[in-house]
N, C-alpha and C positions, 0 to 999 in steps of 0.2 A: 267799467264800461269803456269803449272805444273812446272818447271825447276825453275823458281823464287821462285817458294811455296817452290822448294826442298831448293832451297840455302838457303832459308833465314831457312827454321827450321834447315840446317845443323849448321847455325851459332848457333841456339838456343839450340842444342842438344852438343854442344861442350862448350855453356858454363853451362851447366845443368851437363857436367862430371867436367869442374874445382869445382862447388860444390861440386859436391861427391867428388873429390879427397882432394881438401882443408882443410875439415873438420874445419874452420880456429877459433884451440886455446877453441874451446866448452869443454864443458864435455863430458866422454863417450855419456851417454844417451842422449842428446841434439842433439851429431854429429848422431848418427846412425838414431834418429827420422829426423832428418833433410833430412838424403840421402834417408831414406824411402817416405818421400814426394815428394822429387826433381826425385825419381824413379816411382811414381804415377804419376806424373806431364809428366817423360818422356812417360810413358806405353801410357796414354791417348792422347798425341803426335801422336807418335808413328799409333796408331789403328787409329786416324782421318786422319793422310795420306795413312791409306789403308797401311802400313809397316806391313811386317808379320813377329813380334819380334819374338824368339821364348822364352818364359820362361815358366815354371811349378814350382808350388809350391812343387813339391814331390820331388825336388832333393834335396832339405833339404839347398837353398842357404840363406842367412840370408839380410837383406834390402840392406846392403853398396854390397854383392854380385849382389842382384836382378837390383840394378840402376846403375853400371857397367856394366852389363850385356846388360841390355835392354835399355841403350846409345849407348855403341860399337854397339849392332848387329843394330840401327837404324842408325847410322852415317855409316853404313856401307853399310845397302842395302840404302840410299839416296845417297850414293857414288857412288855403283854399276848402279843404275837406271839412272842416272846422264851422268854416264861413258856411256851406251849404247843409251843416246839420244845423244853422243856427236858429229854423223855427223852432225845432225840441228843444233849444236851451233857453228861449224867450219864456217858453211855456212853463218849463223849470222854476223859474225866480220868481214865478206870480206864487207860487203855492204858498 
């Protein structure tokens, strides 16, 4: 079910931000190409759940912005989607 799909990418989209955020002890170059993948990797996430991230490349944000970016605002509408199926999961845990 959709609700499962969400958690479990939520789990997956939280640790795709400790990489971005870790950068752990790389080189510049290394860390930035690194959050630029892990932010490709989120984007594509992201569009296969149907999440309508929002980013553009003309606001001039640079990779470590772009996969900040496009983590939060995906952990966030799975959050929100989450949040507004959550009369059917109250109803769930009474069984």
């Amino acid at each position: 079910p959709r609700k499962k799909t969400l958690e479990y990418a939520k789990q997956e989209f939280e640790e795709f931000k400790k990489q971005v955020d870790g950068g752990s002890g790389q080189t510049y170059g290394n860390q930035v190409q690194g959050q630029g993948k892990v932010g490709g990797q989120a984007w594509t996430k992201a569009k296969n759940l149907g999440l309508n991230v929002s980013y553009s490349s003309d606001n001039g944000t640079d990779s470590n912005d772009f996969s900040k970016k496009v983590i939060d605002d995906a952990i966030k509408k799975i959050e929100e989607e989450l949040k507004n199926n959550g009369e059917e999961v109250v109803e769930d845990k009474k069984e």
